[in-house]
N, C-alpha and C positions, 0 to 999 in steps of 0.2 A: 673375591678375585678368582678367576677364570684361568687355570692352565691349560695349555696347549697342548692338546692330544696327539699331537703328532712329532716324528722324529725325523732328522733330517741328518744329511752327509754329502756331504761337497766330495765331489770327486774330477782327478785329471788322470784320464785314463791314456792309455799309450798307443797310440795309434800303429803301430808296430804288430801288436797282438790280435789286432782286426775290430777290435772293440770301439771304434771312434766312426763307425759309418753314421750314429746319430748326431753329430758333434762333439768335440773335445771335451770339454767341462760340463758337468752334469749336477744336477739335485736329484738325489735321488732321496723321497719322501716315502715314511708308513707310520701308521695309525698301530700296529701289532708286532713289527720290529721283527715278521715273518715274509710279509708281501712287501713289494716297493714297486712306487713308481718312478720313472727315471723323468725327467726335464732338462734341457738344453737353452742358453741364450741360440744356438745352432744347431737345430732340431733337424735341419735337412743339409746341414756341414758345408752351408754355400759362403760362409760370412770369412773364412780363414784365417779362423780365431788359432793363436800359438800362444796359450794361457799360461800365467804363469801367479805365483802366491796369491792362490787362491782368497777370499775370508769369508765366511759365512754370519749370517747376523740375524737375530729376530727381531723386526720392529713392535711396539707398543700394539700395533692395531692386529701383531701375528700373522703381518708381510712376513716371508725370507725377503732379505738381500743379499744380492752374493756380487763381489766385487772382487774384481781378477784384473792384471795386469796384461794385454796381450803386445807377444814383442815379436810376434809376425808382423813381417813387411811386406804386403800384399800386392807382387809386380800385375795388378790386375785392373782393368777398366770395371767388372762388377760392381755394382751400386752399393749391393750388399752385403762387401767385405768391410772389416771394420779396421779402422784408421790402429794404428798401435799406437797405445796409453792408456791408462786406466779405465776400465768402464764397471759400469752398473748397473744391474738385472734385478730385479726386483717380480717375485713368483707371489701373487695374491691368495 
């Protein structure tokens, strides 16, 4: 059996503090628990994600999934704002 070399941490950061210009909810991934990198289902913060209980999961094949509630109600014509309710992001 094969462990997964790598570490992982779901994070909802506060848009308040200026840390949210990549999008709200993040993965942030390393391999040495020194360097990380960060990932977004809203990497250019267009989808107006208002995230909420978080959960982070490893699947079998060492997908993440990360499954968040968002309960932004997006008064927006954009295509690529996302409907409020559960969704799921899946980082290969």
């Amino acid at each position: 059996m094969r462990l997964c070399s790598r570490r992982a941490a779901l994070l909802e950061p506060s848009s308040s503090r200026g840390d949210a210009g990549c999008g709200r909810l993040k993965l942030a991934l390393s391999v040495d628990l020194e360097t990380w990198d960060t990932c977004s289902p809203d990497d250019s913060n267009t989808r107006s994600i208002g995230p909420g209980a978080p959960y982070l999961a490893a699947g079998a094949n060492g997908a993440l999934l990360m499954a968040f509630a968002n309960f932004n109600v997006a008064d927006t014509d954009d295509t690529d704002a996302l409907d409020p309710g559960v969704w799921i992001w899946v980082d290969h």
